[in-house]
C-alpha positions in Angstrom: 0.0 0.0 0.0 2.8 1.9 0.8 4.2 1.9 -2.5 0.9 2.9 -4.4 1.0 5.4 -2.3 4.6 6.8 -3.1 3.8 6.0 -6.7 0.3 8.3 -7.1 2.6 11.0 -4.7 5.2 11.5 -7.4 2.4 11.6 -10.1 0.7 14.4 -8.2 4.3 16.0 -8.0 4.8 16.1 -11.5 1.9 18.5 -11.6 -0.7 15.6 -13.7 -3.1 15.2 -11.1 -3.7 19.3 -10.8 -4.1 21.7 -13.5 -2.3 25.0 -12.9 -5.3 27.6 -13.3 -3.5 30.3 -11.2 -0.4 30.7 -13.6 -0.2 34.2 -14.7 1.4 33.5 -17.7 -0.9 31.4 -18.6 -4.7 32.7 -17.0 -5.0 33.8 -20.7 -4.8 31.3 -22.7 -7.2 28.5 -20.4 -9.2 26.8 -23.1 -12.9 26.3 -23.1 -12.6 22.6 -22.2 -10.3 23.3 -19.4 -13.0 25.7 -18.1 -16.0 23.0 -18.6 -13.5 20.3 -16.2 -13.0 22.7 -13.7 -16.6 23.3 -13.5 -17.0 19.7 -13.9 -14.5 18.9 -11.0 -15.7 21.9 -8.4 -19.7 20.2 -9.2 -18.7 16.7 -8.2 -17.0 17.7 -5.0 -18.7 16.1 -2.4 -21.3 14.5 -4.5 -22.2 10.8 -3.6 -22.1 8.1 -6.4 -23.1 5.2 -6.5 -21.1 2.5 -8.5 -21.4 -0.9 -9.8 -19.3 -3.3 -9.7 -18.7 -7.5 -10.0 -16.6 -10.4 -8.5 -13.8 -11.1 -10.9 -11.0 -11.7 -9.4 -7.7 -9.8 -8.7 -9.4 -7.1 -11.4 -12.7 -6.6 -8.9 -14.5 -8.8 -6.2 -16.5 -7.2 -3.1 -16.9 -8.8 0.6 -19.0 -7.8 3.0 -17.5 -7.0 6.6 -19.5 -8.1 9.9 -21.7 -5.2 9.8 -22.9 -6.6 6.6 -21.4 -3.4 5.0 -20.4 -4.4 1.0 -16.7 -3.6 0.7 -15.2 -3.5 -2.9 -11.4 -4.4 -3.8 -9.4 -5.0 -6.7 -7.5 -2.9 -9.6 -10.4 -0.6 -10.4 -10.8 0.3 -7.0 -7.4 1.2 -6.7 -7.9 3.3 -9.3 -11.3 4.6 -7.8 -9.6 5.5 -4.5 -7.1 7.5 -7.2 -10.3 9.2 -8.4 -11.8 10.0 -5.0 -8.9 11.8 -3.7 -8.2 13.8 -6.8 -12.1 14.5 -7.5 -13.2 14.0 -3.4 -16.4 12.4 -3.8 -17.8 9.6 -1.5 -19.7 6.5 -3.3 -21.7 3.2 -2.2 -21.4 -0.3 -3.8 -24.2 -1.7 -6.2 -23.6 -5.1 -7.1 -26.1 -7.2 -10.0 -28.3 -9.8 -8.4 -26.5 -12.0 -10.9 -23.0 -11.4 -11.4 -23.7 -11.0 -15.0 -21.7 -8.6 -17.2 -24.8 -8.2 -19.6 -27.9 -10.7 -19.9 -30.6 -11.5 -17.2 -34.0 -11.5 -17.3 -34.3 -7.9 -15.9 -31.8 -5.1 -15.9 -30.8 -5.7 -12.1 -29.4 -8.8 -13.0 -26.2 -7.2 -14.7 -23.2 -4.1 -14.9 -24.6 -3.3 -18.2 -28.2 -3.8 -17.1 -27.5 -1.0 -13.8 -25.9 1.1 -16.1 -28.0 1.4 -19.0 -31.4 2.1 -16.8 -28.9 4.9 -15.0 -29.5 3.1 -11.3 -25.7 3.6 -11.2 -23.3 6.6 -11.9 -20.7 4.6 -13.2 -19.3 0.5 -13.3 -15.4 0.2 -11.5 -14.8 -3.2 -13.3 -13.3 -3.7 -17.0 -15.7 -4.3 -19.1 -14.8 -5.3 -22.7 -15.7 -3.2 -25.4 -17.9 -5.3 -27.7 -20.2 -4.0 -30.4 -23.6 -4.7 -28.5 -22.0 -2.9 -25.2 -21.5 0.3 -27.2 -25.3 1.0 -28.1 -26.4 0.8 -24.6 -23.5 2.4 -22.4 -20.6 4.8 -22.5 -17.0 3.6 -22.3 -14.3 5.7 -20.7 -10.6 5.5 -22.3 -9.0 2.0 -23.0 -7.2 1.0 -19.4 -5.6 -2.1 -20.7 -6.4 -4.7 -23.4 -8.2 -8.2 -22.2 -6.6 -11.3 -23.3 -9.0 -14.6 -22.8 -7.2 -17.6 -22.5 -7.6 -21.5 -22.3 -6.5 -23.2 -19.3 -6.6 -27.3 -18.9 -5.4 -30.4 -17.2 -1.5 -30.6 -17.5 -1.3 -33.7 -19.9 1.0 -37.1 -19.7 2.9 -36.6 -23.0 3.0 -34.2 -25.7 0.8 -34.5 -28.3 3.6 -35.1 -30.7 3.5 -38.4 -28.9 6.2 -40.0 -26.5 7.2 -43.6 -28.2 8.7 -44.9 -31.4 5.8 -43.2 -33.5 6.9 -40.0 -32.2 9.2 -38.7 -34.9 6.6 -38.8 -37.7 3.1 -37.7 -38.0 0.2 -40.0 -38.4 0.2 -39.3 -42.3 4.1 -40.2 -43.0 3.2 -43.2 -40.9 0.1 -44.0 -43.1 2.1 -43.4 -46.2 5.1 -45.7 -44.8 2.5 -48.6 -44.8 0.9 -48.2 -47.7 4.5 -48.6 -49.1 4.9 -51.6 -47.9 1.9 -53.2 -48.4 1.9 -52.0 -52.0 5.8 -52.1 -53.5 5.5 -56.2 -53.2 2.8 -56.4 -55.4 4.2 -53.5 -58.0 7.7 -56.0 -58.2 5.5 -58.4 -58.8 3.2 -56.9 -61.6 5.6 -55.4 -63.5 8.1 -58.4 -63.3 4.9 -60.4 -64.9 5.1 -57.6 -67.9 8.4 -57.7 -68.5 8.8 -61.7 -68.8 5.6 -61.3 -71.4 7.5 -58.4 -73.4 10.8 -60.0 -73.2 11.6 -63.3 -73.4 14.7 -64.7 -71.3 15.6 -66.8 -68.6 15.0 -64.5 -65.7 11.0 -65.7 -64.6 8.8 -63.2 -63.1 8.9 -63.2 -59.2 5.9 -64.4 -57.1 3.6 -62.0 -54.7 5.0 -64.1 -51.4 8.7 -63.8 -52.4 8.1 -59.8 -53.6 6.6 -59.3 -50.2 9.1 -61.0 -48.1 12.2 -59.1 -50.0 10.0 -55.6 -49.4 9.6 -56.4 -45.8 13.3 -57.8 -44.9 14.6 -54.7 -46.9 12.1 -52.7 -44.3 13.6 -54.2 -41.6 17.7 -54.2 -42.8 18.2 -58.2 -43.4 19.8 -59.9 -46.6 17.4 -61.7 -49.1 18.3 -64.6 -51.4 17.0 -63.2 -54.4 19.5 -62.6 -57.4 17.8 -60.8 -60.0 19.3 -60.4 -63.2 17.5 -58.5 -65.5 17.9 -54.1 -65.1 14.3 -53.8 -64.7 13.9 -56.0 -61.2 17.6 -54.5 -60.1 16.5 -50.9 -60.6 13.0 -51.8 -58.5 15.3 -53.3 -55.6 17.8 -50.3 -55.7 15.2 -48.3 -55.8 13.2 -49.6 -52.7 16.4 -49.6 -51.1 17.3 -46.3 -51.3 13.8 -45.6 -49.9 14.7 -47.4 -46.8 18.2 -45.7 -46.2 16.8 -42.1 -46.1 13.5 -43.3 -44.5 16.2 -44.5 -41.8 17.8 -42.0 -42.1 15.5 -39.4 -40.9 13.6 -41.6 -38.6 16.6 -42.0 -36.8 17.7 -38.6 -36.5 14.4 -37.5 -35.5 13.6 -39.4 -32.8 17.5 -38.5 -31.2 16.3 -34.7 -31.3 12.5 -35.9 -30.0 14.0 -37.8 -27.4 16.5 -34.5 -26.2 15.3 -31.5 -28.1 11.5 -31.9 -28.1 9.2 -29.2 -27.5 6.2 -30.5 -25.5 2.8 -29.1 -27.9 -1.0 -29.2 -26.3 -3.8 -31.1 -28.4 -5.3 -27.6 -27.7 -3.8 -24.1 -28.9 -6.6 -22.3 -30.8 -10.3 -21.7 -30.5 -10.9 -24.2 -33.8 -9.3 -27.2 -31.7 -12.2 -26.9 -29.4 -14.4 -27.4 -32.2 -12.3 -30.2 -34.4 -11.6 -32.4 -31.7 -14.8 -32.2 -29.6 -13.5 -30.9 -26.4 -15.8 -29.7 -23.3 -15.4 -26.8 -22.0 -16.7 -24.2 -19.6 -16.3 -20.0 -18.8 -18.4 -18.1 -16.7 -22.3 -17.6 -17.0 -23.2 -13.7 -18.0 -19.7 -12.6 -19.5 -18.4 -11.1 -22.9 -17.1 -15.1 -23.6 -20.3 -16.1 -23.4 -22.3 -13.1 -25.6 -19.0 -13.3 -27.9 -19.7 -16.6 -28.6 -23.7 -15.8 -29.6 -22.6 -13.2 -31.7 -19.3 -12.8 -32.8 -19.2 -14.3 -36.7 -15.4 -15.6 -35.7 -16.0 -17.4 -33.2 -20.0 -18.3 -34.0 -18.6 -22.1 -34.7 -18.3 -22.8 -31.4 -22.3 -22.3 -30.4 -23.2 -24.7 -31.6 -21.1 -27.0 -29.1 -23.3 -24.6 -26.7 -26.4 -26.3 -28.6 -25.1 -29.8 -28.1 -24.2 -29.4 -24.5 -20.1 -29.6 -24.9 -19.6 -25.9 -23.5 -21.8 -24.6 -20.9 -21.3 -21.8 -18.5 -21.5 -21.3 -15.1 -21.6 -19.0 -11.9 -18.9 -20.2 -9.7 -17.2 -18.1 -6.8 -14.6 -18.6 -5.7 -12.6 -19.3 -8.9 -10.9 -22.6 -7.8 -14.3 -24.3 -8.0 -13.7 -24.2 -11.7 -10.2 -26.5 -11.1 -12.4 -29.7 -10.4 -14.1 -29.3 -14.0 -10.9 -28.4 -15.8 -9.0 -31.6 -13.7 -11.9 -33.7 -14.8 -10.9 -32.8 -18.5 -13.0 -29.5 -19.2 -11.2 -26.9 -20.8 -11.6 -23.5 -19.0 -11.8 -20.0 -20.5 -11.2 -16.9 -18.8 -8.7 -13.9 -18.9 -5.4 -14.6 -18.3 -4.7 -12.4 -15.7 -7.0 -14.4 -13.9 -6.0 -18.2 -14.6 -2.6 -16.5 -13.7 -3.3 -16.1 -10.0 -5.8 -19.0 -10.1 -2.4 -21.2 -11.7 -0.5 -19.4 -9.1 -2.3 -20.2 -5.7 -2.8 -23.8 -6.6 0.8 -24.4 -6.6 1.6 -22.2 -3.6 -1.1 -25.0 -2.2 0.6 -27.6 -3.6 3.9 -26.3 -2.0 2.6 -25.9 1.6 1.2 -29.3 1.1 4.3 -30.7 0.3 3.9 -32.1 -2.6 6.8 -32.7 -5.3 8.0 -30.4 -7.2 7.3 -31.8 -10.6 3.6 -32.4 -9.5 2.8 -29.3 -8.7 1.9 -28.0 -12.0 -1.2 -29.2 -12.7 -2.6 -27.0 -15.4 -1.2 -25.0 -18.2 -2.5 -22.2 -20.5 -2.8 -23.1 -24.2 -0.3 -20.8 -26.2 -2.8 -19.2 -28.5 -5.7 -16.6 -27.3 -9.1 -17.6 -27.2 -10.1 -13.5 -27.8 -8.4 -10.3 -27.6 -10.7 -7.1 -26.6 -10.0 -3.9 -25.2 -11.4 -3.3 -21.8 -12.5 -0.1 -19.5 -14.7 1.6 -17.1 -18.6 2.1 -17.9 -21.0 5.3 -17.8 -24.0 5.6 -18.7 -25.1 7.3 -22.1 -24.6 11.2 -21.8 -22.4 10.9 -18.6 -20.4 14.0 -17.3 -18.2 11.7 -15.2 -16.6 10.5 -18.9 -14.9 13.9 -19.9 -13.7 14.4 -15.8 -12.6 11.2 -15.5 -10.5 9.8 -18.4 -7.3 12.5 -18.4 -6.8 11.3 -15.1 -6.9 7.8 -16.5 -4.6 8.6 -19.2 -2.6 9.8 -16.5 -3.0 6.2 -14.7 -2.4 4.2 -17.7 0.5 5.9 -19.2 2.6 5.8 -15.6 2.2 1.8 -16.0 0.0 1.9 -12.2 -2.5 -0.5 -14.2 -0.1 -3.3 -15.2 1.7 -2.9 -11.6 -1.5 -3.5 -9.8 -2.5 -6.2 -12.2 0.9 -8.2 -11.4 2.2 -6.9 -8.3 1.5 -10.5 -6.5 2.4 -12.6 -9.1 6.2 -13.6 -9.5 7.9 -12.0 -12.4 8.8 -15.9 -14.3 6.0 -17.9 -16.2 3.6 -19.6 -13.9 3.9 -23.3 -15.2 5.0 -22.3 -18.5 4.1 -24.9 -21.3 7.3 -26.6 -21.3 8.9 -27.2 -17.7 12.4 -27.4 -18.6 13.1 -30.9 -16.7 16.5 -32.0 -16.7 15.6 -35.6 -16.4 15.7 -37.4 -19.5 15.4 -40.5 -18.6 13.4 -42.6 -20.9 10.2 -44.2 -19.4 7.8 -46.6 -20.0 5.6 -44.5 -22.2 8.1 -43.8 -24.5 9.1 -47.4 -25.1 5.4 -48.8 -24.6 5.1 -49.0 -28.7 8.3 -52.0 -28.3 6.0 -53.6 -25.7 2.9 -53.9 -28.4 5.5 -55.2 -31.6 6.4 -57.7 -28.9 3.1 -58.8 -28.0 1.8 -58.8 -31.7 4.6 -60.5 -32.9 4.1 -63.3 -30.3 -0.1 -63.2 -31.3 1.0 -63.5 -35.0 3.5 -66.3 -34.3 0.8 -68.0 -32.2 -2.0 -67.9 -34.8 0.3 -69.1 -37.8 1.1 -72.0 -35.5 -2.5 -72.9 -34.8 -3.3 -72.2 -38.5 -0.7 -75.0 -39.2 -2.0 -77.4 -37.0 -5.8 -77.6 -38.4 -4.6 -77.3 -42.0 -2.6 -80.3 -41.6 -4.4 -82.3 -39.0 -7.8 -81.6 -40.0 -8.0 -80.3 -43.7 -6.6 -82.7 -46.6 -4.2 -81.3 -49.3 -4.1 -83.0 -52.7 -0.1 -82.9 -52.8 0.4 -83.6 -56.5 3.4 -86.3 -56.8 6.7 -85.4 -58.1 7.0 -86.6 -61.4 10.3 -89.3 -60.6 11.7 -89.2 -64.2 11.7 -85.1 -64.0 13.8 -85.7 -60.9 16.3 -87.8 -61.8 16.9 -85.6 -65.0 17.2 -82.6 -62.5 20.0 -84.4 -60.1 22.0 -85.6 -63.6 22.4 -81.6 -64.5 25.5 -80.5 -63.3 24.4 -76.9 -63.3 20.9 -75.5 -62.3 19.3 -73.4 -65.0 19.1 -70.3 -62.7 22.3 -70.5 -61.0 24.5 -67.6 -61.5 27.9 -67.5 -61.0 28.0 -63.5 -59.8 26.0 -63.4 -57.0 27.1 -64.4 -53.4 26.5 -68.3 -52.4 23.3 -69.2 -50.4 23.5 -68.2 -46.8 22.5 -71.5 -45.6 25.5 -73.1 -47.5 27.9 -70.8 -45.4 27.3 -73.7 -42.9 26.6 -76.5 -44.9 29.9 -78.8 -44.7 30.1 -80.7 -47.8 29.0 -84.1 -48.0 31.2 -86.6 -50.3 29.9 -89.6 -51.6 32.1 -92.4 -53.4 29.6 -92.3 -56.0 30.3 -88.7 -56.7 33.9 -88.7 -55.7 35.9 -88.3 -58.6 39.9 -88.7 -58.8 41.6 -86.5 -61.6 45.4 -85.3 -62.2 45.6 -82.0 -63.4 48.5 -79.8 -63.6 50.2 -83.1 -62.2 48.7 -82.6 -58.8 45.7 -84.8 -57.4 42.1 -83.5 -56.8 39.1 -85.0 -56.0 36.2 -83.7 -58.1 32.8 -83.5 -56.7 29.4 -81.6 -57.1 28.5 -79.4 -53.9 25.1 -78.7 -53.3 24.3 -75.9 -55.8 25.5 -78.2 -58.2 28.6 -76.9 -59.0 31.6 -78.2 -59.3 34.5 -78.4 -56.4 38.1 -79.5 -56.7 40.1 -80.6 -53.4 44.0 -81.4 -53.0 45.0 -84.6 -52.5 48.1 -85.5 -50.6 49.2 -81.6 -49.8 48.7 -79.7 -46.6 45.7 -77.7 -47.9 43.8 -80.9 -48.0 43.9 -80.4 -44.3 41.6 -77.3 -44.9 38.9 -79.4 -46.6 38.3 -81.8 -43.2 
């Protein structure tokens, strides 16, 4: 108190809250209008008024002593006690039955109601300016501008997600699959056209082997395809590629998720409300709620008034509104006040002794739900108007509003949007999408295996007989039709020892050294040293 006081002393000092009349350099030249305030000034002196005013906390709220006397506080009365000391007039309270800014079924009910029947002098609350308010009421000079804000329940995660999914949207991830799912049967198809269009030895590939190769490559493991015509190499370098930059960036962007990640809210502008179907809730009677009616910007979000996903309500004090918003609701309000109703539930939270990193249980989405200007009300054809509002100027421009506005709030963010944590330690939620790979891997596994058991236990298959002359021919060819010489071996004949056989052992001299010649499993043909020390290699 003591500093309002010292602030308002030096204003007076510096000659803003007194015009100099008996100047006689300047008697002369007093204009007309500096004539009509002093008249203005010496009529109101002494003069009772009466003047509304509303709960709306730290802006304006009224309590009522033991004598049952109403007693008004707040920034406008701060400013009103400026007023009365400057202007020394005396005034009473008049409060609406309803705590309505505008709306009730009888003018009583509201500020703009009181004012615009004249059953008060003036309203010491700010009052948006909005279109309908001007036709009925007078505004005195913009004191600050009103910013309504969205407050909710803190969530888990971001809604960039937490896991493995994390580093892509939902549509890269959609696109991903439908990659997959659709490059094996492309390989296939146009394999089919070219063995129609040419004619060679290289046979079209098969939908199961087309979609194995696409989802090992996927995955980084070898396949045992060799294809060898330009147009099936070109398809597999192609896919490839796609899988080492898809890598590429997946990887990279779930290192800076994991460290560098901004933590985002599933709500941030009025249109989310309406998208994703949230509730929420302000207060019954205010400018948020005849905004909403009105306002062709923000007319989209009545109808989720019609359906019953925002209502609004009369609650006093303003943490009874932190049950809804905790039970998922989505509050809007000014910020000013979500700032001191953020602030004293984690000064509760702190005397209660509760952690640290639990005490920020609601944040403020990062976009405005509406921006209007606000200021004191007269009614239409008020004197008060032109006495009052150079002495608000005054006010405004010496920065007394903001002060008052903020003076008990610290000067850092009240749980900004992203806490800062230090602890980056990964949890379960980030890894949970492993967990479900896991258990639907061990589900698919399981249901192939049961699959396999009633095909072959209770469903007969028609195995057509191998043909026993077609085999013989095919072990008496030394060298498989599709063999080619280029590509790596088989990578199950890495560990495949060869088997010899004295039917297939052959004894030959070449180069006069001995060798046994033999046929290995691809059906080539192998050559081992006899009686020299590399023969020991061959064991």
């Amino acid at each position: 108190m003591a500093g309002i006081e010292l602030i308002i002393s030096s204003i007076c000092n510096a000659t803003i809250c007194n015009a100099v009349y008996d100047n006689p350099l300047t008697d002369g030249h007093v204009s007309q209008k500096q004539t009509e305030t002093l008249l203005l000034a010496n009529e109101i002196n002494g003069k009772h008024l009466k003047i509304g005013t509303y709960n709306n906390f730290p802006l304006s709220w009224i309590e009522r002593d033991e004598n049952g006397t109403v007693q008004a506080y707040g920034v406008a009365f701060k400013i009103i006690d400026i007023l009365q000391q400057k202007f020394n007039f005396t005034y009473e309270i008049v409060i609406p039955h309803r705590n309505f800014e505008i709306g009730g079924s009888k003018p009583e009910d509201s500020l703009i109601g009181l004012t615009n029947t004249s059953k008060v002098d003036m309203i010491a609350a700010f009052i948006p300016r909005l279109v309908r308010f001007r036709k009925l009421v007078t505004f005195s000079r913009d004191l600050d501008e009103g910013v309504w804000m969205m407050m909710l329940r803190r969530p888990k995660e971001s809604a960039a997600g937490s896991g493995l999914l994390a580093p892509f949207n939902n549509f890269v991830w959609y696109v991903t699959l439908a990659s997959v799912l659709c490059y094996g049967p492309c390989i296939c198809f146009l394999t089919h056209v070219r063995s129609k269009l040419i004619k060679n030895e290289e046979r079209p590939l098969r939908l199961s082997p087309s979609f194995w190769f696409v989802y090992s490559a996927f995955i980084k493991q070898s396949t045992n395809l060799a294809p060898e015509a330009n147009t099936t190499r070109v398809l597999f370098a192609t896919w490839w590629l796609f899988i080492i930059l898809l890598s590429a960036f997946y990887t990279a962007n779930l290192t800076a998720f994991l460290t560098l990640s901004k933590f985002t809210l599933d709500i941030e502008t009025p249109e989310d409300l309406y998208k994703k179907n949230y509730r929420w809730v302000s207060v019954e009677g205010g400018s948020v709620q005849y905004t909403v009616k009105t306002d062709e910007d923000l007319y989209y979000l009545n109808k989720m008034v019609t359906s019953g996903r925002a209502e609004f309500r009369t609650l006093s004090p303003d943490q009874e509104y932190l049950p809804i918003v905790k039970a998922g609701a989505v509050l809007v309000k000014e910020m000013i006040s979500l700032e001191h109703l953020m602030y004293g539930d984690y000064l509760t939270k702190t005397r209660e002794g509760v952690e640290e990193a639990k005490r920020c249980t609601y944040v403020v989405a990062p976009k405005p739900f509406m921006k209007k200007p606000r200021a004191f009300v007269y009614p239409v054809g008020s004197k008060l108007k032109s006495l009052f509002d150079p002495t608000l100027a005054y006010i405004l421009q010496s920065g007394i509003i903001d002060y008052l506005e903020h003076k008990d709030l610290p000067s850092t963010t009240i749980c900004p949007l992203d806490l800062q944590s230090k602890d980056r330690q990964l949890t379960n939620s980030h890894l949970m999408m492993t967990y479900y790979i896991m258990c639907v891997g061990l589900a698919s596994g399981l249901a192939v295996f049961v699959v396999e058991i009633l095909v072959k236990r209770y469903i007969n298959i028609k195995i057509k007989p191998i043909d026993k002359v077609k085999l013989k021919k095919f072990k008496r060819s030394k060298r498989s039709p599709r063999y080619d010489d280029s590509g790596p071996p088989p990578y199950e004949s890495l560990f495949v020892k060869p088997k010899f056989k004295d039917s297939e052992k052959r004894w030959k001299m070449i180069n006069g050294r001995e060798y046994y010649v033999y046929e290995d499993a691809r059906g080539g043909t192998r050559l081992v040293p006899v009686r020299t020390p590399s023969a020991f290699l061959y064991r």
